[in-house]
Phi, psi and omega in degrees: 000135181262137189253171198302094146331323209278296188293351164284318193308300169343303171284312183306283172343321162291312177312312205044214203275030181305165191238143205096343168298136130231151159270151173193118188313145178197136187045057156113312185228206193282087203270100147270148181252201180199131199009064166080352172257146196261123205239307188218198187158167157268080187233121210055233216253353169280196167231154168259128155255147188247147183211336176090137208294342196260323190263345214272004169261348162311295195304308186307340198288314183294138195306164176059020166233138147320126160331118180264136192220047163313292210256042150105310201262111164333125181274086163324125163111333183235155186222174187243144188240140185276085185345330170278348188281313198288336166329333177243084219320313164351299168260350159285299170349291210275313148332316169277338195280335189286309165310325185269321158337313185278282170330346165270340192273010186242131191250135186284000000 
């Protein structure tokens, strides 16, 4: 399955010059990590955001978003963001900043 150009670009574009990104294809589509940890990503036409099991019934609360069931069962801690929600460079901000938020708080 080929994931969204349009929603990595949204994200790269939300990421900027942060320091510490990498891409790295994964499950189908498209992983950035952040010293190696995986914070946000693509798959098919959303973005997958990590948010963390303390946050993710919040996240969920907010539009265009989901449950994430890449494998069939919803995963606690990540949700799927609806590619049209990220339309507003703002609220893709505001998704990456949450994301990389969670991902400082995880020690390796």
């Amino acid at each position: 399955m080929a994931y969204s150009e349009l929603t990595a670009h949204r994200l790269r574009d939300a990421i900027g010059a942060r320091t510490g990104v990498t891409e790295k294809k994964m499950f189908g589509g498209i992983a950035f990590l952040l010293d190696g940890k995986m914070f946000v990503g693509v798959v098919g036409e959303d973005a997958m955001v990590r948010v963390g099991k303390e946050a993710h019934e919040d996240a969920l609360a907010q539009p265009g978003v989901r449950p994430m069931d890449f494998t069939g069962r919803p995963m606690a801690g990540y949700v799927y963001v609806a590619s049209a929600q990220l339309a507003d460079p703002a609220v893709a901000a505001r998704w990456v900043d949450r994301a990389v938020s969670f991902v400082q708080t995880i020690k390796k």
